[in-house]
N, C-alpha and C positions, 0 to 999 in steps of 0.2 A: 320427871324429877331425877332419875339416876338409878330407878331400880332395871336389873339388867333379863329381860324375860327369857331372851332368847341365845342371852353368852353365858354357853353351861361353865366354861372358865371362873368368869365373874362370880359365878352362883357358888361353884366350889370352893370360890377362896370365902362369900358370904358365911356359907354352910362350916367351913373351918375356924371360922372365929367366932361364930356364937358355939360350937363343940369346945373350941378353948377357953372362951369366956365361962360356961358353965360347968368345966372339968367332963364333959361328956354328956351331960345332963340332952342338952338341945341341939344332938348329933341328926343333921339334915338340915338343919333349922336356917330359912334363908332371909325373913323381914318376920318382923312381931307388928302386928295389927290392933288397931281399936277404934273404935267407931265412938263421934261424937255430934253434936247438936249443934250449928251454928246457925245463932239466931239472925233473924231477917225479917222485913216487915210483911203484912200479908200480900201474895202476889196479884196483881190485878189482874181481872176475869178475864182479858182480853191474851193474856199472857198464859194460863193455865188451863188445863180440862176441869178440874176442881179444885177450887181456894180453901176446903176442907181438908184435900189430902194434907197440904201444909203445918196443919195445926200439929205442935209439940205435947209432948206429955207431959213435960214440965211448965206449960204454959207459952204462949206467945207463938207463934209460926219458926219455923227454921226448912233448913234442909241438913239430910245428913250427910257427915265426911266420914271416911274410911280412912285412916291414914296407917302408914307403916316406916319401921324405923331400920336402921342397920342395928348392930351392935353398939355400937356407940351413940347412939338414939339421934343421929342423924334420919333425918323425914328425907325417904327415897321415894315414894308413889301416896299417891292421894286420889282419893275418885268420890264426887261428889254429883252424883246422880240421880238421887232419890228424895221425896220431900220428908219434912219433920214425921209424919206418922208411920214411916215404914220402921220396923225392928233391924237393929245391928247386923242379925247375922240374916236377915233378906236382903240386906244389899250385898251384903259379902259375897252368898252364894250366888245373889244375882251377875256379879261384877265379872269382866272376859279376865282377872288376875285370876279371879278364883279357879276357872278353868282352865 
């Protein structure tokens, strides 16, 4: 989607404007992240190890998205790996961004 892993250039000018968007506050700071639920119907048996992992906590089946924004809340990377019952920040740390 446009987030830049591996042009420290890129990353520097990220990193300079969320510094100048927060007066210093978010000095490094290169996407803002948050994990959400999109819902989907259950997946069938043939297609999955377990059609339980699927199941959401707020009901119905999903899988989760990770998404991340610039400073201007444009969405530059997204990873959607994991089914409805894994937690937010297990997919994060799971995810090869996080590392």
């Amino acid at each position: 989607m446009g987030f830049p892993v591996n042009d420290l250039d890129h990353l520097g000018v990220l990193s300079k404007r969320f510094s100048d968007y927060s007066g210093s506050i978010l000095d490094g700071c290169v996407l803002a992240i948050d994990g959400f639920g999109v819902q989907t119907r259950c997946p069938f048996k043939n297609k999955v190890i377990a059609q339980k992992d699927y199941r959401f906590r707020k009901g119905g089946f999903a899988i989760i998205v990770i998404s991340g924004c610039d400073v201007d809340g444009r969405f530059i990377t997204a990873l959607a790996n994991h089914s409805g019952s894994t937690n937010g920040i297990i997919a994060w740390n799971s995810s090869k961004l996080h590392k």
